[in-house]
C-alpha positions in Angstrom: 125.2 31.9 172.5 129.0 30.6 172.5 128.8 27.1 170.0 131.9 25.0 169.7 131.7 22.3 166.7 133.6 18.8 166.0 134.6 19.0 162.5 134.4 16.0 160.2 137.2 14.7 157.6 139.1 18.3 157.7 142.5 19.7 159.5 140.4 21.7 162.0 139.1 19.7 164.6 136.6 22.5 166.0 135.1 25.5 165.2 134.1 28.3 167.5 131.7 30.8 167.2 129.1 32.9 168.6 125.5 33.1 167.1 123.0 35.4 168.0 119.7 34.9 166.5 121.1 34.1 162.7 124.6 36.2 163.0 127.4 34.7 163.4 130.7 36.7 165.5 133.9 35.4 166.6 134.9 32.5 164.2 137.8 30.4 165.2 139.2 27.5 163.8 141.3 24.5 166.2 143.7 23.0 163.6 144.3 23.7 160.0 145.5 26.2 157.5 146.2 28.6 160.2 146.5 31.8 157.8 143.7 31.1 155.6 141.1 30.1 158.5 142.3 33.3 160.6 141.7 35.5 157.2 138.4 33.6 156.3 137.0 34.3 160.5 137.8 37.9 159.2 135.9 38.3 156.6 132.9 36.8 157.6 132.6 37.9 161.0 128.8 40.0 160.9 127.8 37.6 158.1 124.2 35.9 158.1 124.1 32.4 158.9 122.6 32.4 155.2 125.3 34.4 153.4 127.7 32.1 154.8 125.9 28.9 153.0 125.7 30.9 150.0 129.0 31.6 149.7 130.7 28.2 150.9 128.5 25.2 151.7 129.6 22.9 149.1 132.8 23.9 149.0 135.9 21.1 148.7 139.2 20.9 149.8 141.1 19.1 147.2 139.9 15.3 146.9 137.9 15.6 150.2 134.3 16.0 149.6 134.5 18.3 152.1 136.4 21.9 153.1 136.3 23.8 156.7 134.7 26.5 154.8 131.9 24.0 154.4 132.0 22.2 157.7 131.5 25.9 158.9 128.3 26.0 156.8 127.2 22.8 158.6 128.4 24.0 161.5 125.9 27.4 161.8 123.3 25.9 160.4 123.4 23.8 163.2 123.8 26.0 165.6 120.6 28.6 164.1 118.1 25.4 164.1 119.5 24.0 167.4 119.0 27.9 169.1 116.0 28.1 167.3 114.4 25.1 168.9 115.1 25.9 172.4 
């Protein structure tokens, strides 16, 4: 499944992704640190919708409380419980 999320207090204004059952292909970010969001899609592109909140949920971007690599975390969680429930 193709999810599209509306970010909240970042750069990014969306992510992209696809999710199928708890993997996660295909990251893109709309808006932002162009370089680092391109290299971060990369990397965890195959990743578990769990090894990604290991890794980042949490995460800030300086004072925000807040980072795209977490809104990504919220973002797939999202996305697993929402496709899980249909």
């Amino acid at each position: 499944m193709d999810y599209r999320y509306r970010t909240q207090m970042v750069c990014a204004q969306e992510i992209r992704f696809h999710i199928e059952g708890n993997v996660i292909t295909n990251i893109s970010f709309i808006g932002g640190c162009n370089g680092n969001l391109k290299a971060l899609s990369k990397v965890l592109d195959g990743w578990t919708v769990e090894d990604i909140e290991a890794k980042l949920k949490g995460n800030t971007c300086g004072s925000k409380i807040t980072s795209c690599a977490d809104q990504l975390c919220k973002a797939v969680r999202k996305a697993y419980d929402e496709q899980k429930n249909a």
